[in-house]
C-alpha positions, -999 to 999 in steps of 0.1 A, spaced: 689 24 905 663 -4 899 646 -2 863 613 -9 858 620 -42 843 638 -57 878 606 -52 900 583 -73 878 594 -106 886 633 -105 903 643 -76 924 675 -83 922 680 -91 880 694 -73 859 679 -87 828 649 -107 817 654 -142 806 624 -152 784 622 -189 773 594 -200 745 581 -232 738 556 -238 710 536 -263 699 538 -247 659 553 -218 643 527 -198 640 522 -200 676 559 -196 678 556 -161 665 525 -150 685 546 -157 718 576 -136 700 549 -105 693 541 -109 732 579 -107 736 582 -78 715 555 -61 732 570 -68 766 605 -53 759 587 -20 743 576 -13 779 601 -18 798 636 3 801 659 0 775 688 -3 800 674 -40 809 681 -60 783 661 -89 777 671 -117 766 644 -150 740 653 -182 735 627 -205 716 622 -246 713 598 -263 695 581 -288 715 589 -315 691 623 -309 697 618 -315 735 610 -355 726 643 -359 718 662 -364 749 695 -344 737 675 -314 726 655 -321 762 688 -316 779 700 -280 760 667 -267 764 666 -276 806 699 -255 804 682 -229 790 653 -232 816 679 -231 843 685 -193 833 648 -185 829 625 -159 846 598 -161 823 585 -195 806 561 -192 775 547 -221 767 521 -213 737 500 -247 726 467 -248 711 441 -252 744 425 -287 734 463 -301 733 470 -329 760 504 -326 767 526 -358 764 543 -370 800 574 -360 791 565 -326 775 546 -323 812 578 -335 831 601 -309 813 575 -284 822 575 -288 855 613 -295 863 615 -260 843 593 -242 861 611 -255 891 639 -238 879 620 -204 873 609 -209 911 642 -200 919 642 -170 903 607 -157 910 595 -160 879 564 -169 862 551 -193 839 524 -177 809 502 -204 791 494 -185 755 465 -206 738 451 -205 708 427 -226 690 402 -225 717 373 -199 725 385 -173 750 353 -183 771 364 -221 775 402 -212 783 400 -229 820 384 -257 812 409 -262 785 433 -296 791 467 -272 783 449 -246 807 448 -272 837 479 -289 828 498 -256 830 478 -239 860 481 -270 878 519 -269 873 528 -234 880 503 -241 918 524 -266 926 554 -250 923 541 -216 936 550 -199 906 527 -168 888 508 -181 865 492 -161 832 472 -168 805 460 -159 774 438 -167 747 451 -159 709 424 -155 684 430 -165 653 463 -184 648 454 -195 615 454 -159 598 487 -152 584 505 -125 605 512 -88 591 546 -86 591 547 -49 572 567 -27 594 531 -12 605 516 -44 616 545 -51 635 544 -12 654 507 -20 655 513 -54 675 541 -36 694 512 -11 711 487 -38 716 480 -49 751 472 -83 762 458 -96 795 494 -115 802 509 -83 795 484 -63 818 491 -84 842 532 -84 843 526 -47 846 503 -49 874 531 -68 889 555 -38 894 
């Protein structure tokens, strides 16, 4: 019996593999909240599984490497950079031989911005950059705009339950997938 989790983006898996990159850590922990909200809505019996890399850490070439393993078990890539960012070449290379590897899975690829106004999210450069990436390798592609990454996160056990109900337009959208 199929959970609910298995027809979002692979038929056929039997888990979620969810791989974050961030550009800092308070970005970091929005894309975890957007985690946390997504394995709230889905059957327990899937498990679902984060992995997280800073995108400093994917300048280094050995770090690079570990995290492109990562990707190669990935259905759903994160990346969460503030809109106005140009990514570097090789940031923009790893993206794209990672989403490659997502292809093969049927996954998707979510850009999660934040230090941009939702109404200029498209013509943002990380916007294009990613969009631009995920068309080429025929790949889903969400986004979202965060609002404001600079306030400090409630981390009480009722923000966190509070975050854990909120819905986003990524997370809309994987459950329009089903």
């Amino acid at each position: 019996m199929k959970n609910e989790t298995q027809n979002i983006l692979n038929p056929a898996a039997t888990s979620l593999n969810v791989l974050v990159v961030y550009d800092d850590l308070a970005a970091g922990l929005l894309s975890k909240d957007l985690y946390d909200r997504l394995v709230q809505r889905f059957d327990p019996a899937c498990p679902f599984t984060l992995i997280a890399w800073s995108l400093s850490a994917l300048t280094l070439p050995e770090l690079a490497r570990a995290a492109a393993d990562d990707a190669a078990k990935t259905d759903l890539l994160i990346v969460a950079v503030n809109g106005e960012t140009i990514l570097p070449s090789s940031i923009k290379s790893w993206i794209s031989r990672s989403v490659r590897r997502v292809r093969s899975h049927a996954g998707a690829l979510v850009a999660q911005l934040h230090g941009i106004v939702r109404t200029d999210q498209e013509i943002t450069p990380a916007y294009g950059c990613l969009k631009h990436i995920a068309e080429d390798f025929g790949v889903d592609f969400f986004s979202e705009v965060v609002e404001p990454v600079g306030e400090k996160l409630d981390n009480s056990i009722a923000g966190i339950h509070k975050r854990a109900h909120m819905s986003s337009p990524v997370l809309d959208a994987l459950l329009q997938l089903k």
